[in-house]
C-alpha positions in Angstrom: -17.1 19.6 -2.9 -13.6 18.2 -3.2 -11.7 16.8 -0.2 -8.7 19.5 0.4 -7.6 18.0 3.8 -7.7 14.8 6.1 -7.2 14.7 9.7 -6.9 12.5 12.3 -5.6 9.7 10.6 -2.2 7.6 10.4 -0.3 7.5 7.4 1.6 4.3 6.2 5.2 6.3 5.1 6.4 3.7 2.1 4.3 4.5 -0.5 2.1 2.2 -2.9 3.9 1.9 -6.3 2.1 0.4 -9.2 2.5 0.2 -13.1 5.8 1.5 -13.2 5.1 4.1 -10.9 2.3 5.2 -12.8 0.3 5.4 -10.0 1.7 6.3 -6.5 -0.5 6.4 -3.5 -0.4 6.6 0.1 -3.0 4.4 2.1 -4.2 6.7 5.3 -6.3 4.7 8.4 -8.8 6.5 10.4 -8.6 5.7 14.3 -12.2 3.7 13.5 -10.0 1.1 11.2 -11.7 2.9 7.8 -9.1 2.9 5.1 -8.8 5.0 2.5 -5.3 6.0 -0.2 -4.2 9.3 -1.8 -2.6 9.3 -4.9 -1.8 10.6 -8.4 -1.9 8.7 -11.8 0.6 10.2 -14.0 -0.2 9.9 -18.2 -1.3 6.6 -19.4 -3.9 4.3 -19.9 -4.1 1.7 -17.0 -6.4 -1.2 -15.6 -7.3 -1.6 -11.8 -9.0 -4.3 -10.3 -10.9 -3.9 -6.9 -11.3 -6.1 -4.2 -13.6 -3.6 -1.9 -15.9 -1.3 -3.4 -14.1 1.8 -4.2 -15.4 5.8 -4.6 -12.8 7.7 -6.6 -12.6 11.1 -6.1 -11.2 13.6 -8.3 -9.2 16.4 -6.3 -7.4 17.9 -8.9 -6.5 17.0 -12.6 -8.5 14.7 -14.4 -9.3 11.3 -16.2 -11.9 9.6 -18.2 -12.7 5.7 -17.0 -14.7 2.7 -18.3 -16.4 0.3 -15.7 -15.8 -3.4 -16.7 -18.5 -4.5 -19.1 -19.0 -1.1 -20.8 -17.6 0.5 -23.9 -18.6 4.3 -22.2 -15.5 6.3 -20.9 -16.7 9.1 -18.7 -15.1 12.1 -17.8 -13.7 13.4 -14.4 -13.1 16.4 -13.3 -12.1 17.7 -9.5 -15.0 17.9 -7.6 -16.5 14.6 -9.5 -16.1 11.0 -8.2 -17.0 7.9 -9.5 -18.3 4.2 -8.0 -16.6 1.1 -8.9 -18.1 -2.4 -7.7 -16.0 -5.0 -5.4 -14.4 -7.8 -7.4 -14.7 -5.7 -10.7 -12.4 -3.4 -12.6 -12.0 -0.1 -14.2 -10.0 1.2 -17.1 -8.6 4.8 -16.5 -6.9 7.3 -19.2 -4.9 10.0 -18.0 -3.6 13.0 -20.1 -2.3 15.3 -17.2 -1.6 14.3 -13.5 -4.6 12.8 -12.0 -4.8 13.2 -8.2 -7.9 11.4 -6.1 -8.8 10.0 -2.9 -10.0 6.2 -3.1 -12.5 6.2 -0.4 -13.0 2.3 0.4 -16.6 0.7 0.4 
């Protein structure tokens, strides 16, 4: 089921600006200290790396992505989500608007 609200949490205003503004986010805390950012990545074909352990979850739009140290790209569609291990990276294509929630591990 795809995430079509969040409450209860704060919301840090400025927002997270990467690649050119490629990818925007917002990162929203919980009142138990979990973190988690909402975002879109707009057409292109980026890299990420992750500190944390990530869950991204398609909410509308889609992608395909490639974990580091595989030549597979997957498919995304809203509703799906994909895992991405801490102190790794993923390569993302986007044709249209990709909106998710990166739930923090």
């Amino acid at each position: 089921m795809t995430t079509q609200k969040i409450d209860g949490v704060s919301v840090q205003t400025q927002a997270n600006v990467y690649f050119d503004g490629k990818c925007v986010s917002h990162s929203l805390t919980y009142p138990d200290g979990t973190r988690k950012s909402v975002g879109v990545v707009l057409p292109a074909t980026l890299t990420f790396g992750t500190d944390a352990s990530e869950i991204m979850e398609c909410v509308a739009g889609g992608c395909e992505y490639k974990l580091a140290g595989t030549d597979q790209w997957v498919s995304v569609a809203p509703g799906d989500a994909f895992k991405v291990p801490a102190q790794s990276s993923f390569d993302i294509r986007v044709a249209e608007a990709f909106h998710y929630i990166c739930h923090y591990g």
